[in-house]
C-alpha positions in Angstrom: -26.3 -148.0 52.2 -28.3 -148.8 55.2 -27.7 -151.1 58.0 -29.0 -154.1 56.4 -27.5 -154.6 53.5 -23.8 -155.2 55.6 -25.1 -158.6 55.9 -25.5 -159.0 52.3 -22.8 -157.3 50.6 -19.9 -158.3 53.3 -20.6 -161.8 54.3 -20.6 -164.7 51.9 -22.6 -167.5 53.8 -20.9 -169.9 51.1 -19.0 -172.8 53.0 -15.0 -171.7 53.7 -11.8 -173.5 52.5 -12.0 -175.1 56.3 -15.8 -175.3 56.7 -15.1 -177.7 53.3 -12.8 -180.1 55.2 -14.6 -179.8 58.1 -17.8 -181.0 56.2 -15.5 -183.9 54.3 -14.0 -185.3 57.3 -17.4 -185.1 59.4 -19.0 -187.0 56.1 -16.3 -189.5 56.4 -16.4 -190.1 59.9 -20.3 -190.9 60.8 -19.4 -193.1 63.3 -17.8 -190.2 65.4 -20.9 -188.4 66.0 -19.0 -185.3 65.5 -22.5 -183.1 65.9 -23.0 -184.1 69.3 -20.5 -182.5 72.1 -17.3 -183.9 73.0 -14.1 -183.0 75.0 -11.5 -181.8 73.3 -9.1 -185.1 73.5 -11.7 -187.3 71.8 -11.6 -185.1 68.5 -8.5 -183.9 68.4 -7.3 -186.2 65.7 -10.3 -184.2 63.7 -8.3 -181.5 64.3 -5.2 -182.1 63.1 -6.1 -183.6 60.4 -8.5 -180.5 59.3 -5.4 -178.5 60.0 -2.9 -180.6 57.4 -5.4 -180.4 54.9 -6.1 -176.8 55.4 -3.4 -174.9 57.3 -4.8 -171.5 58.8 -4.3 -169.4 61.8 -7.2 -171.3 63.6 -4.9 -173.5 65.5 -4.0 -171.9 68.5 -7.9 -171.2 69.2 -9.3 -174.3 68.6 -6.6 -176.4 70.6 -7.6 -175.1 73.7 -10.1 -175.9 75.5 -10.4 -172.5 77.9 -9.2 -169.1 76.8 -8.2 -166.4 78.5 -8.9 -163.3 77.6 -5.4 -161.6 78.0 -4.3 -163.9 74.8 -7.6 -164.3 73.2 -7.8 -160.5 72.4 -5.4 -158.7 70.6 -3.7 -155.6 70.5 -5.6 -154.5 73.3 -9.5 -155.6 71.7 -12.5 -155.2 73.7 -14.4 -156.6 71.2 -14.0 -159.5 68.7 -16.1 -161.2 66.2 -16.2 -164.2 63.9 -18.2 -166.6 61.6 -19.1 -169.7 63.6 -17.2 -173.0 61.7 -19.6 -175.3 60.1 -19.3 -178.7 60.8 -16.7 -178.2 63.3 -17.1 -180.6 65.6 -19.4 -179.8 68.8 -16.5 -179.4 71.5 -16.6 -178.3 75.2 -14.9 -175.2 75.8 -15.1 -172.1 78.2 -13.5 -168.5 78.1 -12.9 -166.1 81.2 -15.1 -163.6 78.9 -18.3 -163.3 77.5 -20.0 -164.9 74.5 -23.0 -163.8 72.3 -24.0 -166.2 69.8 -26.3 -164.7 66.9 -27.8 -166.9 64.8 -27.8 -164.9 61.5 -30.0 -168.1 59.2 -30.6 -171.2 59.8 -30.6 -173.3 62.9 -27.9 -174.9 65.4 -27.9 -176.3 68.8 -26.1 -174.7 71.6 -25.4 -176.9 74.8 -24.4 -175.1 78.1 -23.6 -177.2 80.8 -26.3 -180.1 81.1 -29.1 -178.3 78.9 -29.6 -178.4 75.0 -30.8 -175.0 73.8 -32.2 -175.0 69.9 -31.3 -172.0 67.9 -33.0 -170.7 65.4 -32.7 -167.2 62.9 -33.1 -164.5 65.0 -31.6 -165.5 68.2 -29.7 -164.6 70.7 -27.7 -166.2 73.5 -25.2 -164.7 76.3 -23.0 -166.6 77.7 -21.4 -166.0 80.9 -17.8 -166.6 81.6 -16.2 -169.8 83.1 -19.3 -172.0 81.9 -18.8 -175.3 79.7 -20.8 -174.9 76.7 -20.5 -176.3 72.7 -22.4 -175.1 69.1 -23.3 -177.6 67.2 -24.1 -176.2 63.7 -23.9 -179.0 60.8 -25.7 -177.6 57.7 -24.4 -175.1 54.8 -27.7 -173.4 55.3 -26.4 -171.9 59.0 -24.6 -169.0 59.4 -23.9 -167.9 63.7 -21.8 -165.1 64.1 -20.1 -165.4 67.6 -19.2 -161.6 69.1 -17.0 -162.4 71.9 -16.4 -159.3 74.9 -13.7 -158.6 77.6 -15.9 -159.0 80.9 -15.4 -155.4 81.9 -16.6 -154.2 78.4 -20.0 -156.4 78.5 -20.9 -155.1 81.9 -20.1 -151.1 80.9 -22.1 -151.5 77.8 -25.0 -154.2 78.9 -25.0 -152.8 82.8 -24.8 -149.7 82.1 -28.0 -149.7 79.7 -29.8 -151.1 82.7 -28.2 -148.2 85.2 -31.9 -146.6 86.0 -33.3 -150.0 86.7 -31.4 -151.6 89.6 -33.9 -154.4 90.4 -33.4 -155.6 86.6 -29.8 -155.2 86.6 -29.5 -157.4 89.7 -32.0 -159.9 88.0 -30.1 -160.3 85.2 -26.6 -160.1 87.1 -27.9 -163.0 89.1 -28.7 -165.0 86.2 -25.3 -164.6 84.3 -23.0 -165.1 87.8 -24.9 -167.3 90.4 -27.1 -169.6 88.3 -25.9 -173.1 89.0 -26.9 -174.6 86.0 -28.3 -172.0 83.5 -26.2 -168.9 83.2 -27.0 -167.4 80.3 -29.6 -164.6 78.8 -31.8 -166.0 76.0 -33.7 -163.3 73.2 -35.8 -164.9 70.6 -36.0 -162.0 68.7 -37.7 -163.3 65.6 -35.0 -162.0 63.2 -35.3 -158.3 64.4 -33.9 -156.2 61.7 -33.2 -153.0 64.7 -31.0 -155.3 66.8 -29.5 -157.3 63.6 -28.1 -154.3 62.0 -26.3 -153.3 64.5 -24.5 -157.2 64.7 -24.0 -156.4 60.4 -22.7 -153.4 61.7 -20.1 -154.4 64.1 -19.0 -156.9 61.7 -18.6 -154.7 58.7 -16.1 -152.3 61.3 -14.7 -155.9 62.8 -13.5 -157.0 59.3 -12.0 -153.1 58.8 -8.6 -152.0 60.1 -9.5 -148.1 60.9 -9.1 -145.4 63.1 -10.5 -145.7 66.4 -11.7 -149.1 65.8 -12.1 -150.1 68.7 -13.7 -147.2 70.3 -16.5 -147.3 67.4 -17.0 -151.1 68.1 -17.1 -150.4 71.4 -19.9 -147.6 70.4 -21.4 -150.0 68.1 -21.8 -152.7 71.0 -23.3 -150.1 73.0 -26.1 -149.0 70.8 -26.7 -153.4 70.3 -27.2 -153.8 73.5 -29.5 -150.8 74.2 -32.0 -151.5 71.3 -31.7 -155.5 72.4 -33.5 -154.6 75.8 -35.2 -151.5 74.5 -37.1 -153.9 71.9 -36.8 -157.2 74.1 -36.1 -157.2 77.5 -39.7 -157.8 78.5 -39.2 -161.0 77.1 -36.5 -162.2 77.4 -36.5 -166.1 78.3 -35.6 -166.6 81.8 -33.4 -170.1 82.2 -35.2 -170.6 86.1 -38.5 -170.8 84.6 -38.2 -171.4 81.1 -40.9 -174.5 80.8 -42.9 -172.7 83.0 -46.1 -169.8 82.6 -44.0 -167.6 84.6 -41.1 -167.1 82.1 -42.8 -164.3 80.6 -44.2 -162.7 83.5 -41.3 -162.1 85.9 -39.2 -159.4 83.9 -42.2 -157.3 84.0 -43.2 -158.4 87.6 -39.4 -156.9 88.1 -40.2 -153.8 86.6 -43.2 -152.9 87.9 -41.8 -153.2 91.6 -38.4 -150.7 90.2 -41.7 -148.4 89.1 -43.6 -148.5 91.9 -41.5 -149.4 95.1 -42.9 -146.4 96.6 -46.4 -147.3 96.9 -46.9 -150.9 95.9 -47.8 -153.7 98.4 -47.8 -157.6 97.9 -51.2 -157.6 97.7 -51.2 -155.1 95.0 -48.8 -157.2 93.0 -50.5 -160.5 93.4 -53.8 -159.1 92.3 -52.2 -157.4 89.1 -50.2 -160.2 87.9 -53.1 -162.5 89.4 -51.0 -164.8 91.4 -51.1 -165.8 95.0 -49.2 -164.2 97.0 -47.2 -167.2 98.0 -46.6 -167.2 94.3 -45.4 -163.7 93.9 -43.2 -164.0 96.5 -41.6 -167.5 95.3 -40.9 -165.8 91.8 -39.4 -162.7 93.2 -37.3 -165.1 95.3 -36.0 -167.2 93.0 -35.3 -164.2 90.7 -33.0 -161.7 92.6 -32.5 -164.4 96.2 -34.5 -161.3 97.7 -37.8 -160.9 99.4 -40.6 -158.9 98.3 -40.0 -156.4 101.0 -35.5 -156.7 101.0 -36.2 -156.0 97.5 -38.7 -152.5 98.5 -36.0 -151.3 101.3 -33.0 -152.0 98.7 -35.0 -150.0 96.1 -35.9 -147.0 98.9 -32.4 -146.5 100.3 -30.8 -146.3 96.6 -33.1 -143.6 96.2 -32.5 -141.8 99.8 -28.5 -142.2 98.8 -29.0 -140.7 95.5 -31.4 -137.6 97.3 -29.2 -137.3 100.0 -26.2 -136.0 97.4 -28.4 -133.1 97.1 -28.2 -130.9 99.7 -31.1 -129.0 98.8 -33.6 -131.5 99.8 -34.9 -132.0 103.0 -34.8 -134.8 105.1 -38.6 -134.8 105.6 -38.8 -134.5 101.5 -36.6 -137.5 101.2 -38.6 -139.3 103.6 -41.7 -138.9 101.3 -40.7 -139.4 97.9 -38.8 -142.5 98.8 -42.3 -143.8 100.5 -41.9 -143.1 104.4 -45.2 -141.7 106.0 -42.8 -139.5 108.5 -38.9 -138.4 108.6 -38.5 -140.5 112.1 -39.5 -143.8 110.4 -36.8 -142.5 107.4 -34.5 -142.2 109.7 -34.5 -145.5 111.7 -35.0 -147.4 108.5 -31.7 -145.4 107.0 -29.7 -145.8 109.7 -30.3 -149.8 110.1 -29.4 -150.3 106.6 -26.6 -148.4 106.2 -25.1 -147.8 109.8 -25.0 -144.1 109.9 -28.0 -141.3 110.1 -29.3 -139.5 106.6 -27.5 -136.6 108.0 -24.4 -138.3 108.9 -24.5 -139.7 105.1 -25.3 -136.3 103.7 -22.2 -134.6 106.0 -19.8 -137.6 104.9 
């Protein structure tokens, strides 16, 4: 059995007891525009009476509007994963953890905050904590499967797949904690079997009680979120400028300053990507709150840090491979960004 068929053999997309008395009561209520979102005192008569006609374990999740992840998870889960309801109505809701919705077939519409995003097979959507957000999905052709993540686990597993590119990690960081109106990540990845058999896979161990469990999800999420920016990282659609030319441009405007922070100048960057360089300078801004050049110096003294744990290499060395003409400029530029001499570093 390969990856693929876990979709197939484990999951029946057929409608559930619930989705079926969701899909009644939304029928028999079309006044209550139950597909658009709403807070969760204006449907909670929906709830209950889904919940008389179909008593379930569901209760105590859907009847809150914000979950915290010390109840949410149990007996000690990092990672937990479930079938998105059909035709449960669209409700506000926010978690103090993070949310990946993967739309497995069909389509849906997720709102977060004041935007509506359309989902459709194949994509992907990470939600950051603390942010107001609803799925709308209202057709038995749908299937979303939600993997939910303690905030400690999504950052080991999706920053630490990032750990050699700091500029990107920051990007990304920035767009998940300190957007003010779109925090979230956004893959279309056109139904990308690589990255979907690894979801069929967590599943299939989700739905499992075995040893180590939870280490192998764990392992599992891991290996998703490496082949998820191995395969689409590049372009992955940026909330900032998502109805604009740049959206494609800036994660590889990112990266080719993290590759060449050495060398390259703002000139050289304009001219490759061919923008001004007022232009290069405002997308770099808006993506990481850096300049151009905070961004170079950041870049260089990670490196010198990273050098200076070696004891083996000079200071004049250091100078040169993190893009200092002489060891006196080094120095000065060291000791203004980080207080103390390379030496001093290097003795501490």
């Amino acid at each position: 059995m390969n990856f693929n068929d876990y979709f197939y053999i484990e999951l029946n997309t057929s409608l559930t007891d619930r989705e079926i008395v969701f899909k009644e009561i939304f029928n028999k209520h079309p006044d209550r525009a139950l597909y658009i979102p709403h807070n969760l005192d204006e449907v909670r008569d929906i709830l209950e009476e889904a919940y008389q006609n179909n008593p379930d374990n569901f209760k105590e999740k859907l009847f809150n509007a914000h979950l915290i992840e010390n109840t949410f998870f149990k007996n000690n889960a990092d990672t937990e994963l479930y079938q998105h309801c059909r035709y449960l109505p669209a409700m506000w809701h926010s978690h103090n953890f993070f949310e990946i919705i993967c739309v497995i077939k069909g389509n849906c519409t997720n709102y977060i905050k004041n935007q509506e995003l359309p989902m459709k097979r194949g994509d992907i959507c990470i939600i950051a904590p603390e942010i107001s957000h609803a799925i709308s999905a209202f057709s038995d052709d749908c299937f979303i499967c939600n993997i939910l993540l303690r905030t400690s686990t999504f950052e080991k597993a999706f920053f630490g797949t990032l750990e050699e590119n700091d500029i990107l990690s920051n990007f990304f960081a920035r767009c998940l904690y300190h957007s003010p109106s779109n925090p979230y990540l956004y893959f279309q990845t056109g139904y990308d079997t690589e990255v979907f058999n690894y979801i069929g896979y967590a599943y299939h161990e989700f739905s499992r009680n075995r040893q180590y469990k939870n280490r192998m999800l764990n392992s599992i999420i891991n290996a998703f979120f490496i082949i998820l920016l191995r395969n689409h990282g590049n372009n992955v659609i940026v909330p900032e400028f998502i109805n604009t030319s740049q959206s494609e441009d800036v994660v590889f405007i990112l990266k080719y300053i993290q590759e060449h922070f050495n060398t390259v100048s703002l000139a050289e960057l304009s001219k490759f990507f061919n923008y001004s360089e007022r232009q290069i300078q405002r997308i770099i801004k808006t993506s990481t709150d850096l300049s151009f050049s905070e961004n170079i110096l950041r870049l260089k003294m990670k490196k010198a840090k990273k050098l200076l744990k070696n004891s083996d290499i000079s200071i004049s060395v250091i100078a040169k491979e993190t893009g200092y003409t002489d060891s006196g400029t080094f120095r000065q530029a060291f000791k203004k960004y980080y207080g103390m001499t390379p030496q001093k570093y290097r003795s501490q």
